[in-house]
C-alpha positions in Angstrom: 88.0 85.5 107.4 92.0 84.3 106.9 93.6 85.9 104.3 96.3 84.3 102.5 98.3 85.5 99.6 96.9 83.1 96.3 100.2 84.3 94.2 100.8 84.4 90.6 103.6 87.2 88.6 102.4 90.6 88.1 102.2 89.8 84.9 100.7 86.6 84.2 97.9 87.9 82.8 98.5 90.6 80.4 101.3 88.0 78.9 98.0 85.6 78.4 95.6 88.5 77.2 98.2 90.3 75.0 100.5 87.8 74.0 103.5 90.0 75.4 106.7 88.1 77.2 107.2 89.9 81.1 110.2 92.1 79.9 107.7 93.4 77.2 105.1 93.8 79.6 107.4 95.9 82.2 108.5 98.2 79.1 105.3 99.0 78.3 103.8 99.7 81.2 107.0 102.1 82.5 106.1 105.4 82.5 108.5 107.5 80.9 108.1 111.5 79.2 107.4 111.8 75.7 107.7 108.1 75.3 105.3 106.2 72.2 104.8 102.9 73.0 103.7 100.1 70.3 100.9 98.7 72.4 99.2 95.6 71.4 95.7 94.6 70.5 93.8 92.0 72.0 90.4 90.5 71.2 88.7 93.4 73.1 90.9 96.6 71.5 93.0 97.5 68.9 96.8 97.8 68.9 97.7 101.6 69.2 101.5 102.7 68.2 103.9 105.7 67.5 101.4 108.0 70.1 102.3 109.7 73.4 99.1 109.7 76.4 98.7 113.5 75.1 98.3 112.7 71.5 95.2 110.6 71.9 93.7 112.6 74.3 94.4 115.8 71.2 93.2 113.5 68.2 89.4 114.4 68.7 87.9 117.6 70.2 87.0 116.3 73.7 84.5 118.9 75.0 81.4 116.5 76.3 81.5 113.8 78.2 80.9 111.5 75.7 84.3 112.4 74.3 85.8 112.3 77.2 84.7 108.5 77.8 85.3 107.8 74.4 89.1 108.9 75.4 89.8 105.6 77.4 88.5 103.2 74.5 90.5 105.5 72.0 94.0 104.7 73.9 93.4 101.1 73.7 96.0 98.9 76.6 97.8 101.8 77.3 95.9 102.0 80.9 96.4 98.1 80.8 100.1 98.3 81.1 100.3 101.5 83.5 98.1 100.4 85.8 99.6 96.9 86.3 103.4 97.7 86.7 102.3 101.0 88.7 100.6 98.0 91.4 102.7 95.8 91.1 105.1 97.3 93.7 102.3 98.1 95.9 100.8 94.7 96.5 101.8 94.8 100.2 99.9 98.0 100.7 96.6 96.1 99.0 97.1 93.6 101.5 97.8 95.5 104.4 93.8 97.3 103.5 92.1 93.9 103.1 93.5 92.9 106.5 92.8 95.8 108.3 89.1 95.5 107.1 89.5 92.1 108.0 90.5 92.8 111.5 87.7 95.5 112.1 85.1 93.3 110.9 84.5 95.0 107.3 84.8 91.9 105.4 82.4 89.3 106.1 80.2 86.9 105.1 77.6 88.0 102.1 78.9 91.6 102.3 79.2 93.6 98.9 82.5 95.3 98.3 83.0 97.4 95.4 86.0 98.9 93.8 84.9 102.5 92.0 86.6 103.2 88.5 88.6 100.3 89.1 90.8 100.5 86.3 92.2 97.0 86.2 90.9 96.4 89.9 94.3 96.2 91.6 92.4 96.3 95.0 90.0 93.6 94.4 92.4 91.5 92.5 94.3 91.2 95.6 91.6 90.2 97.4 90.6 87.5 95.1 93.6 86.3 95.6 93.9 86.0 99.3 90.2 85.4 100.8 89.3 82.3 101.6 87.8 79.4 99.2 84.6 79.0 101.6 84.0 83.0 101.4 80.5 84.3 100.1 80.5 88.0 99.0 79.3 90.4 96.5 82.2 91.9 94.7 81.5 94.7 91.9 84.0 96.4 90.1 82.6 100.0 87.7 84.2 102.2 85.4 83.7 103.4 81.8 84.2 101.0 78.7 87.6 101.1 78.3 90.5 98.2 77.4 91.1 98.2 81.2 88.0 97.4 82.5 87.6 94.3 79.5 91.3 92.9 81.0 90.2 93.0 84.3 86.8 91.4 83.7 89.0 89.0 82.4 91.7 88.7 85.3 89.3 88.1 87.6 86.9 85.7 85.7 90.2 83.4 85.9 91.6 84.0 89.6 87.8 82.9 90.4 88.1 80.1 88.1 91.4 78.7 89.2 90.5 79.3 92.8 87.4 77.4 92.6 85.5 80.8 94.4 82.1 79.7 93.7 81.1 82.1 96.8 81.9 85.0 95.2 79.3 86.6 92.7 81.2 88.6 90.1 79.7 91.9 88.8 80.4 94.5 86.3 78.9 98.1 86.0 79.5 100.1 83.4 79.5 103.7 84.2 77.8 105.5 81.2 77.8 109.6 80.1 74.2 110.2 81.3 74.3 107.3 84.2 76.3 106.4 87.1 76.1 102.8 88.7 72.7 101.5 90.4 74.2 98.1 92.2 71.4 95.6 92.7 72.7 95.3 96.8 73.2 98.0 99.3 77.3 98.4 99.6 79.6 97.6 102.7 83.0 98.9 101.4 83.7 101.2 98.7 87.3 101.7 96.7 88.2 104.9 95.1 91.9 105.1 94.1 92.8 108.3 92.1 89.7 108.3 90.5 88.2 111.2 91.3 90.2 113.7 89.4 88.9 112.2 86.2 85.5 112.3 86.4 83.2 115.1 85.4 81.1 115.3 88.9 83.0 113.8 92.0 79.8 115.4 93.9 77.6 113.4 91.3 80.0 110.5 92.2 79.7 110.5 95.6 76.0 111.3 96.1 75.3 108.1 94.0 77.0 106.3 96.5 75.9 107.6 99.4 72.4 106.7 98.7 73.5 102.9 98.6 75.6 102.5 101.1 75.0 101.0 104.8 75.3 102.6 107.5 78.5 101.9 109.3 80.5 101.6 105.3 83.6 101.8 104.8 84.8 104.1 102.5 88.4 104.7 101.2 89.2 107.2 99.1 91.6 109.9 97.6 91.3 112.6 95.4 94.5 114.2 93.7 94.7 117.5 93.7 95.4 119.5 91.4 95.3 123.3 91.6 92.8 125.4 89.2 94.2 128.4 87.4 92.9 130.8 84.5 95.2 128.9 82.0 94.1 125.3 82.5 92.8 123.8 80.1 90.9 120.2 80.3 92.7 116.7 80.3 92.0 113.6 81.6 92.9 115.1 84.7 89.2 117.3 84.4 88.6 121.0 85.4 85.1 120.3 86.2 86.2 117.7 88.7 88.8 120.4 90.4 86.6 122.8 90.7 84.1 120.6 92.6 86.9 119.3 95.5 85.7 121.4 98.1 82.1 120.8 97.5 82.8 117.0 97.2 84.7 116.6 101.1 81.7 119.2 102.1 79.4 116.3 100.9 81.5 113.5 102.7 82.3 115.5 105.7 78.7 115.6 106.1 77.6 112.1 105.4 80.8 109.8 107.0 83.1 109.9 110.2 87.0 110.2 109.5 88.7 106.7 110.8 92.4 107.8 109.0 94.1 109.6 109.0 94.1 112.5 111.1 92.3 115.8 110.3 95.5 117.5 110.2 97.5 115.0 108.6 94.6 115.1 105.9 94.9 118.8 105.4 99.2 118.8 105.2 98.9 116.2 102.8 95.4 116.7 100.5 96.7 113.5 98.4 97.0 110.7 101.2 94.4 108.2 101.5 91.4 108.5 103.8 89.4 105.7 105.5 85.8 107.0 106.4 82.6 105.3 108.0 79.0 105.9 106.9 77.4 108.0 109.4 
């Protein structure tokens, strides 16, 4: 499968959906401390202004998990605007993973690739934008209802659209409080990209996936770390999910075969990203 880079600006699309010009889009996506952007509304969210990330996480008492979902409607395009100027830098690294699944045979006809609390799907955006026209696969994007899984519904709805990818069979699963994803086909590649230091059960997480993946799946992952001490308290950065890191790379350990990086580069740097096969 050739991939070649389909290109549009970084920020084509949030100037369509939020009717922003690119130097407003960069300055509200830069991440800066204590800064309150005025973010706009769109047809899927409300505008939110005058509010740093830490205020809307402290405007409700955020102690189930319902609250804690509810946090990334609450904040509106915040994530929107983060997400895409954080990616838009590392394009080359997207690319450099879809060809090396390329080149070891991962991607292929009718496989089902799926990005996990995708955010605005950086991953999977890039690979719309650089497989090939002909190319029939299954590509699923999850997370929780939020403004930045609605924008990249959205983004790539239209990269299909204007790429005529009539191969490629779109789906969306929304993660809910009392139920992870089901996916209606067993899974060949799985994305998780700092996700799991937001959820409330990475072992819950993984489990789920384990169950409905091939053997011989790819599976790339990180998990930030975060040390636990007496005087955390919870964030969108979750205790529950810190607690549970050991118990989640037991979990993997057990059910996949480290492809990358090292064993001992994995344990100098717990942060880096690790590339895993389905045992």
């Amino acid at each position: 499968m050739e991939l070649k880079l389909w290109s549009f600006e970084w920020f084509t699309h949030l100037c369509e959906y939020y009717n922003v010009s690119p130097e407003e889009a960069l300055l509200l996506g830069t991440r800066a401390d204590g800064r309150k952007p005025n973010l706009p509304g769109s047809i899927s969210c409300k505008s939110v202004s005058d509010k740093t990330y830490e205020d809307i996480w402290d405007e409700k008492e955020r102690k189930d998990t319902q609250s804690v979902f509810d946090f990334y409607k609450d904040q509106g395009s915040w994530s929107v605007f983060r997400q895409c100027v954080r990616h838009k830098d590392m394009e080359k690294y997207h690319l450099d993973i879809m060809t090396g699944l390329t080149q070891t045979g991962a991607l292929f006809q009718n496989m089902h690739i799926c990005e996990y609390g995708a955010g605005v799907a950086p991953f999977l955006t890039t690979l719309m934008k650089c497989i090939d026209t002909n190319a029939k696969m299954t590509v699923t994007i999850t997370d929780v209802q939020s403004e930045h899984f609605e924008f990249a519904k959205y983004r790539l709805n239209d990269i299909k659209e204007k790429r005529c990818l009539d191969g490629i069979d779109l789906i969306f699963e929304e993660i809910l409080p009392e139920k992870l994803p089901e996916f209606n086909k067993k899974l060949n590649v799985v994305l998780c990209f700092e996700v799991l230091e937001h959820v409330p059960s990475p072992v819950a997480v993984i489990n789920n996936m384990i169950d409905r993946m091939e053997k011989g799946a790819v599976y790339i992952e990180n998990f930030i770390k975060h040390e636990v001490n007496e005087k955390d308290v919870d964030g969108p950065d979750r205790l529950s999910a810190r607690k549970e890191r050991e118990a989640y790379y037991e979990v993997v350990n057990n059910n996949f075969n480290l492809l990358f990086p090292t064993k001992e580069q994995s344990e100098v740097n717990p942060n880096i990203t690790r590339i895993w096969t389905k045992k």
